[in-house]
C-alpha positions in Angstrom: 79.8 119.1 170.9 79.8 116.1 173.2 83.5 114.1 172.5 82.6 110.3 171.4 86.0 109.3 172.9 84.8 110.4 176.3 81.7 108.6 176.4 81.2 105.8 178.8 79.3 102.9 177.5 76.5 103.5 179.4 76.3 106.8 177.8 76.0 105.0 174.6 73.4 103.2 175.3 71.3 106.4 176.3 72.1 108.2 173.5 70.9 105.1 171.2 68.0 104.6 173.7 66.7 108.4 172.6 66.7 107.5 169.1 64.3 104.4 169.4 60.7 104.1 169.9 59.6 100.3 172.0 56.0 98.8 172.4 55.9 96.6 175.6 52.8 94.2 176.5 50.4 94.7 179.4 47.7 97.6 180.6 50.5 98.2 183.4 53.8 99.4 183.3 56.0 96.6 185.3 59.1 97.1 187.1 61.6 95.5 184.4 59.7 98.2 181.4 60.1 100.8 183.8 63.6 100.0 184.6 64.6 99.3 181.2 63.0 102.9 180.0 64.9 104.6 182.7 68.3 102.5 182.2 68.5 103.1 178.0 67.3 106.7 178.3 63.8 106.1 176.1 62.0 109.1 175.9 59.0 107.2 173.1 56.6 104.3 173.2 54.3 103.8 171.2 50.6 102.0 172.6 48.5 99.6 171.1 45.1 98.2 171.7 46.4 95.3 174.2 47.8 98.3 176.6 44.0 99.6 176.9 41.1 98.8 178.9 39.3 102.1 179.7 40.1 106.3 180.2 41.0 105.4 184.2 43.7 102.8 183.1 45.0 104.3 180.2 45.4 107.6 181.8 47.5 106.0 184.7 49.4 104.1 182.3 50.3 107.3 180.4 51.2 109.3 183.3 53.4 106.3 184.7 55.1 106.7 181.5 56.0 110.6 181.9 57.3 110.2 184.8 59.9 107.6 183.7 60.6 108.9 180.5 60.7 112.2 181.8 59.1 115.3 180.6 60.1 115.4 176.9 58.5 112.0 176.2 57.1 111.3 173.3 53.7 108.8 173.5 52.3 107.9 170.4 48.6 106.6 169.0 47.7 104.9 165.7 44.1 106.7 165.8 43.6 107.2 162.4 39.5 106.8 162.2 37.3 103.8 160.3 39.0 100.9 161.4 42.4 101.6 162.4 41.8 103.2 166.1 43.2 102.1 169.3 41.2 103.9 172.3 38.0 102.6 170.8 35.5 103.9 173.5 36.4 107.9 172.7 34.1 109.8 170.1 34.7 107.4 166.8 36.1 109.4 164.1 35.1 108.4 160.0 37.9 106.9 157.5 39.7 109.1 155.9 38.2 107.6 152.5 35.1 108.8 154.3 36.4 111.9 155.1 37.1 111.9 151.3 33.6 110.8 150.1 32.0 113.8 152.2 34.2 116.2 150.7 34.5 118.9 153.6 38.0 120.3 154.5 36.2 122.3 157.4 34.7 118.7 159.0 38.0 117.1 158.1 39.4 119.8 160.5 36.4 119.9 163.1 37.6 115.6 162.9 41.0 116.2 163.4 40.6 118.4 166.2 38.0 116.3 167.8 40.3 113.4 167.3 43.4 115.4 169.1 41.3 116.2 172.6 40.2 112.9 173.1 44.0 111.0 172.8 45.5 113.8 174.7 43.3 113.9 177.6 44.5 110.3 177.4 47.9 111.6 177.8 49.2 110.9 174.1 51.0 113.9 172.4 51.9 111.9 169.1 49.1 110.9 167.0 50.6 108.4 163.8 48.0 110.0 161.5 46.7 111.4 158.8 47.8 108.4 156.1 48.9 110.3 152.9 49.0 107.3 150.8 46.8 107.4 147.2 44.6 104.6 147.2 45.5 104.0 143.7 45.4 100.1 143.3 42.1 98.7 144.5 43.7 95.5 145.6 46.1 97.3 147.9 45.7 94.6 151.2 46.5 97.5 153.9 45.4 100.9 152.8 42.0 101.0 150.9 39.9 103.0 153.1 42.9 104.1 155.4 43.7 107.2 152.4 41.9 110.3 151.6 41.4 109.1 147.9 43.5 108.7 145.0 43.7 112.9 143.5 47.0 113.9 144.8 45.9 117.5 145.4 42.4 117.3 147.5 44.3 114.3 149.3 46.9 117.0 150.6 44.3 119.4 150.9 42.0 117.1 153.5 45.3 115.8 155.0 46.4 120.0 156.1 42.7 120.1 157.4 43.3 117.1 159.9 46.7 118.6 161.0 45.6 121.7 161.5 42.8 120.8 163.8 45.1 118.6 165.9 48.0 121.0 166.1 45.4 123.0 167.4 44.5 120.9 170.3 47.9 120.1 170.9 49.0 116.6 169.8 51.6 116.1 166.4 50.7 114.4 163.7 52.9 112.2 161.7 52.0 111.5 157.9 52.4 108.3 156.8 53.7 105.9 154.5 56.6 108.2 152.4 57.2 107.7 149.7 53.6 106.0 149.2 52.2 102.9 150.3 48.9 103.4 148.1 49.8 101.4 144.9 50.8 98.0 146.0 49.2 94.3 146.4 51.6 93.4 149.0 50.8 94.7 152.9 54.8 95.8 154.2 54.1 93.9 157.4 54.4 90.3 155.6 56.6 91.2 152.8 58.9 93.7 151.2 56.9 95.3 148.4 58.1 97.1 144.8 56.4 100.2 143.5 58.2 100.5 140.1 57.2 103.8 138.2 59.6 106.0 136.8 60.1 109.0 138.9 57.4 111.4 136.9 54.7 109.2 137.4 55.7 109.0 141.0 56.2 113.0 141.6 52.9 113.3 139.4 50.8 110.9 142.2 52.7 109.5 145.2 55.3 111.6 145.8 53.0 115.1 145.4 51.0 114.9 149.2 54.0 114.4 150.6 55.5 117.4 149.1 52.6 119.3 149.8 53.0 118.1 153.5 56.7 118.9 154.2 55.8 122.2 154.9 53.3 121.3 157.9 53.9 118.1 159.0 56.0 118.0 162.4 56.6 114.2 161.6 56.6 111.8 158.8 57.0 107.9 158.8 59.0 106.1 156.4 57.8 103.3 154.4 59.1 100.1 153.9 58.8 99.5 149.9 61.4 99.5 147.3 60.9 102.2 144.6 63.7 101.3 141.8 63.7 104.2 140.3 64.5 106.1 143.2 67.1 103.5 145.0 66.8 100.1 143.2 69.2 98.5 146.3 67.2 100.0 149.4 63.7 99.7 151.0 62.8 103.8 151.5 63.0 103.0 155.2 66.9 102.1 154.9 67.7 104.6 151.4 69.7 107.5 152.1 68.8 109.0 148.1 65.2 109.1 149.5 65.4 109.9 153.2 68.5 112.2 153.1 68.7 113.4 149.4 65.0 113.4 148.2 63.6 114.8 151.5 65.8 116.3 153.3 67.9 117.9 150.8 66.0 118.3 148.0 62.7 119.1 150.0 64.4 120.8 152.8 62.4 118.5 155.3 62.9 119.8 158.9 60.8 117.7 160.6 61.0 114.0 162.5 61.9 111.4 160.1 60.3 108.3 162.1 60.5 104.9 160.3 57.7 102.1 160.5 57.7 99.2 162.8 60.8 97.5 162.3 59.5 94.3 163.8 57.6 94.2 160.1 58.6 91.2 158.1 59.6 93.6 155.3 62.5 94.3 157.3 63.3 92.1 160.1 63.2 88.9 157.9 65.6 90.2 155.3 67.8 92.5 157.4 68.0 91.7 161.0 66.6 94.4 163.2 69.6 95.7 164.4 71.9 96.1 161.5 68.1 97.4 159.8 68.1 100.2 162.7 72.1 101.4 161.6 71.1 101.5 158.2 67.6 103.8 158.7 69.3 106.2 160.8 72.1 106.6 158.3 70.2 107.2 155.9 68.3 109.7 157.0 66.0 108.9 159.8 65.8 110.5 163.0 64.1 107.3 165.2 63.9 103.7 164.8 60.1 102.1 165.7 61.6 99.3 167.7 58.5 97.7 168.7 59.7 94.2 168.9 60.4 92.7 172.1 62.2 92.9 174.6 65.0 91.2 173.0 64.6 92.8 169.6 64.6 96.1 171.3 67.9 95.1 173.5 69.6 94.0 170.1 68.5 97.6 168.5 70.0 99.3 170.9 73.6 97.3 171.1 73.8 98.2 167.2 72.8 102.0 167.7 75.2 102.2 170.4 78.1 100.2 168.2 77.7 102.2 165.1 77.8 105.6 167.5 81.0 104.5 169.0 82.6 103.5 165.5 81.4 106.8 164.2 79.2 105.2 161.6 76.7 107.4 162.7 78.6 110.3 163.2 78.0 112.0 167.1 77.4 115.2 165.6 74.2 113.9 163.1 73.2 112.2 166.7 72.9 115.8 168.4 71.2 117.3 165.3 68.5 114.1 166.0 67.9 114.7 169.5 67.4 118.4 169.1 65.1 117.5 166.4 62.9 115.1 169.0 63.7 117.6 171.8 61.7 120.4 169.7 58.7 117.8 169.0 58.6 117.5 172.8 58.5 120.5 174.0 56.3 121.8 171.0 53.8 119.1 171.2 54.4 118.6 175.4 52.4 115.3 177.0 49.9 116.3 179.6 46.4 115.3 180.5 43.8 118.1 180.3 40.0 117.4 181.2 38.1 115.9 178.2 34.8 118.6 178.6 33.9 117.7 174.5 32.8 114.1 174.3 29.2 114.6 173.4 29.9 117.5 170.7 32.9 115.3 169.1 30.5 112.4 169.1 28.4 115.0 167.5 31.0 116.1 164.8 32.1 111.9 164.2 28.2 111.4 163.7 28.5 114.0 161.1 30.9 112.7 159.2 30.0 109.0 159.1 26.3 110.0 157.3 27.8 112.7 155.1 30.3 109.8 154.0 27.9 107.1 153.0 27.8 106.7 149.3 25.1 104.9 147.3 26.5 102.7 144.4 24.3 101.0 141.8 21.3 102.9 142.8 20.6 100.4 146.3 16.8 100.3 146.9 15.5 100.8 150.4 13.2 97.6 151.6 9.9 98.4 152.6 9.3 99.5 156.4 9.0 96.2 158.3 10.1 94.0 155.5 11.5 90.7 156.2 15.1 90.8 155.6 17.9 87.9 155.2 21.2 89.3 156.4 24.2 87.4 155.4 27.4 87.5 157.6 30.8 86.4 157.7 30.9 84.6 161.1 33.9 85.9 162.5 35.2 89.1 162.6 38.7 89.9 161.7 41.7 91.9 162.4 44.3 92.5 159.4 47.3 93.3 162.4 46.8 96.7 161.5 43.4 97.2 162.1 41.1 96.9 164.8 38.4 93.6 164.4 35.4 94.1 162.4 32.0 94.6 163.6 30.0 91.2 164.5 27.3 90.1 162.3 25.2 89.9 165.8 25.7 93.4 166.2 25.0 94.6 162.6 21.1 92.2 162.8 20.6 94.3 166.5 20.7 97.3 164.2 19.0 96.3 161.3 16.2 95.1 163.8 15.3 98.3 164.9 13.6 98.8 161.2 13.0 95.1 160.2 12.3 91.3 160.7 15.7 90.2 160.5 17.0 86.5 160.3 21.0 86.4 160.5 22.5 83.5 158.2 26.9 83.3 158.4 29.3 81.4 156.8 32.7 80.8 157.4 34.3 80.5 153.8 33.1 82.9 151.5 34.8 80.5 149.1 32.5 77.8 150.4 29.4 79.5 151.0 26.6 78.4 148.3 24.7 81.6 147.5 21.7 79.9 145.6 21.0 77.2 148.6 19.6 80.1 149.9 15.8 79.8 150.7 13.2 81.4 148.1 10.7 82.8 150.7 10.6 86.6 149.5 12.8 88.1 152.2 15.0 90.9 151.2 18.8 89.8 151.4 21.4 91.7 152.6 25.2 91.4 152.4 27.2 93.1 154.7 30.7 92.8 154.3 32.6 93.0 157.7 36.5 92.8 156.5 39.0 94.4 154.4 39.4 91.3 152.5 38.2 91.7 148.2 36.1 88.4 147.3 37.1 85.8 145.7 35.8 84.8 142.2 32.9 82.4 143.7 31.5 84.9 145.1 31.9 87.7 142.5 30.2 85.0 140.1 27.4 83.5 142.1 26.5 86.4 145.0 23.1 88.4 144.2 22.0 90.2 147.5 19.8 92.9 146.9 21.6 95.2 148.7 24.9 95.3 149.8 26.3 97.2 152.9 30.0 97.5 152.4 30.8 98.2 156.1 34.4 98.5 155.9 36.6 98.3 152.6 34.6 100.5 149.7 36.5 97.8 146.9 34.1 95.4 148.2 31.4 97.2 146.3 33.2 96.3 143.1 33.3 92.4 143.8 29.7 91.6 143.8 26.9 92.1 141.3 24.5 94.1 143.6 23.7 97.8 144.3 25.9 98.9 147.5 25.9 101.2 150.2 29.6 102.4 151.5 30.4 103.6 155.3 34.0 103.1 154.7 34.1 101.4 158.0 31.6 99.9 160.6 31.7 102.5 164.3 28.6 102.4 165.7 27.8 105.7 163.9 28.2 103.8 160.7 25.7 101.5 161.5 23.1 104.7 162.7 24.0 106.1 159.4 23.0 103.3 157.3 19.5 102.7 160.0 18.8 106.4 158.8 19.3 106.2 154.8 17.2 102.8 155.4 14.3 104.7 157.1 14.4 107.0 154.0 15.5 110.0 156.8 19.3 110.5 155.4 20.3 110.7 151.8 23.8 108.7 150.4 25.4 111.9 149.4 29.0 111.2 149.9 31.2 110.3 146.3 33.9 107.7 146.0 37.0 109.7 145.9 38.7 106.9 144.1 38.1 105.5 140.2 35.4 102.6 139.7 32.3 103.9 141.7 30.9 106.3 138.5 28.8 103.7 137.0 26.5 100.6 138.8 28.4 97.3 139.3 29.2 95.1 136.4 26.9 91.5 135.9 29.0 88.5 135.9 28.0 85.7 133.9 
């Protein structure tokens, strides 16, 4: 066992620099990333939309990365499906809500493999999916169509079905938010959030997937939410009776403990991210998501390196870490095969955004031809979390390939004055393009005749109108929709979550 009082301080700051995980800006990596990777010892980052432009660039990036993190690096993907995807030009996998509605643990696997061969001919060997959170509160602001549904069980079920097909292809997964990020109105990256249920109710719903996973999941990510009946005085992120005692002991967890993005105003505006970054690895955690900057990241690694040399994280539980991420590595090693599969993945996505869509309210198709009205919010927006939504533009080209289409938007759905509409006989579509519910002006005065919820199902609930559900808005969400329009697909998928048994309620 490596002596603490022998270490120089340089040493330190490697050993800190293994247990971290940065972001960095750019679709290059620059000489002042590559020599700060190299000087701190990082073996993970984790890439983002802004570090891609195409295969070519992303696969240079990735490979400039190996070789100066070295050959257990660890290079990580949010590529979930629906909305929350990064490399957006690979075959574009359903929702997991989706993958929910269809209903298929054999095409949840077929996805999950699928998913794996594209990022890893990318050069990603870390894939921060599938989500294991219940969608249990409709008005939760970050998950909705992100989790598998809101039964426990066939959640864990489809979730061992993803896994399994990208184990297969050779990229770990990492399940995500424990203890449960499903039943909250507050999104973790703008606040610190409570889930207060005594602990039965919480092993009965949020806490069971998660249990269920421990047996198969190579990684899990750490949530930051407060549950008070597990540690009323720590987020989960920073709790040791969660982390260390609940999963850990009680669970006998061997996998990566990773914790979210510590840059998330959940933590860094209450804690600091440094003092934040001591506190998750003592309590249980294995690395620290310093995505920050540059500074934030240099701060990280002075407190890691302090509370090393004090002994507050003992030298010994730092060894028992980087054995733990060593394994990963070499388990789960980067490399870049040749990707020989994108027409048959695009062939198994295809197949799982059309055995997704779910009719609510019994939607009528308009007539071949038929004039429509589409209305559209004008912009298209990104949650941080999330990719942006589709354009109204782009949802009209689609619709035209069956109909006369005229495209009204508005930019305040607040605002926007439903019966000004003109009464000419066109058929009037909604299509909702962001995770955002409506508010009460438009749950009151909105009557489409058909509503295309192209992204969060919920949406469905808000207005009075039969709906269609994609549980997101890839191109082969919009093909799907074309093909149940031209009376050549049926809406077979179900809701896996309450509220979508019976048509939507009239307001008056």
């Amino acid at each position: 066992m490596t002596d603490i009082n022998n270490l120089h301080p340089n040493n330190l700051r490697q050993l800190a620099g293994q247990l971290i995980m940065i972001r960095f800006p750019g679709t290059e990596l620059d000489a002042a990333t590559a020599s700060f990777i190299k000087a701190n010892g990082i073996r993970a980052v984790c890439l983002f939309r802004g570090n891609m432009t195409d295969a070519a660039q992303l696969s240079k990036l990735t490979a400039d990365l190996r070789a100066a993190m070295g050959p257990e690096s660890l290079i990580a993907i949010d590529q979930e499906g629906g909305a929350v995807v990064r490399a957006t030009w690979v075959p574009a996998p359903p929702s997991a809500m989706g993958l929910g509605a269809a209903d298929d643990a054999g095409l949840v696997q077929r996805t999950g493999a699928a998913v794996a061969r594209a990022i890893r001919s990318l050069g990603f060997n870390w894939n921060f999916a599938p989500v294991l959170d219940l969608n249990n509160n409709p008005y939760n602001p970050v998950i909705a169509e992100r989790s598998f549904g809101a039964d426990p069980q066939r959640a864990a079920e489809l979730a061992l079905a993803w896994m399994a097909g990208s184990h297969a292809e050779g990229v770990a997964c990492c399940v995500k938010h424990f203890p449960g990020h499903g039943d909250t109105n507050v999104d973790s990256h703008r606040d610190l959030p409570t889930v207060d249920k005594p602990v039965t109710e919480l092993e009965r719903l949020e806490l069971a997937p998660f249990r269920t996973a421990a047996a198969h999941a190579p990684a899990m990510m750490t949530a930051h939410i407060v549950y008070p009946t597990l540690d009323a005085a720590n987020p989960a992120t920073m709790s040791r009776a969660i982390l260390h005692d609940l999963l850990r002991d009680q669970w006998q967890y061997r996998g990566i403990i990773i914790t979210d993005g510590m840059d998330m105003h959940a933590i860094a505006h209450r804690y600091g991210v440094g003092h934040a970054a001591v506190r998750a690895l003592t309590a249980g955690a294995d690395m620290v998501m310093a995505l920050g900057t540059p500074q934030t990241q240099e701060e990280t690694l002075a407190a890691i390196a302090a509370a090393i040399a004090s002994g507050e994280l003992p030298i010994g539980e730092v060894q028992q870490r980087l054995a733990r991420l060593a394994a990963l590595a070499r388990d789960y090693p980067c490399g870049q095969p040749p990707y020989l599969d994108d027409a048959d993945d695009r062939v198994v996505m295809a197949e799982g955004w059309r055995r997704a869509l779910t009719a609510h309210g019994d939607p009528q198709r308009p007539a071949p031809g038929a004039k429509l009205r589409l209305v559209v919010r004008q912009d298209v927006v990104s949650d941080g979390v999330s990719e942006a939504g589709v354009p109204a533009a782009r949802v009209a080209d689609s619709l035209r390939r069956l109909y006369d289409v005229e495209l009204l938007t508005y930019a305040d759905a607040d605002a926007f004055d439903w019966t000004a509409l003109p009464q000419d006989g066109r058929f009037t579509i909604l299509a909702s393009t962001s995770r955002l519910r409506y508010g009460e002006h438009a749950r009151r005065t909105w009557r489409p005749d058909l509503h295309l919820a192209l992204w969060n199902p919920y949406q469905a609930l808000d207005i009075a109108a039969p709906a269609l559900l994609t549980y997101g808005f890839a191109a082969p969400a919009l093909d799907a929709v074309n093909a149940w329009l031209a009376g050549e697909l049926p809406a077979s998928g179900r809701a896996p979550v309450p509220g979508f048994g019976a048509p939507p309620p009239a307001h008056t």
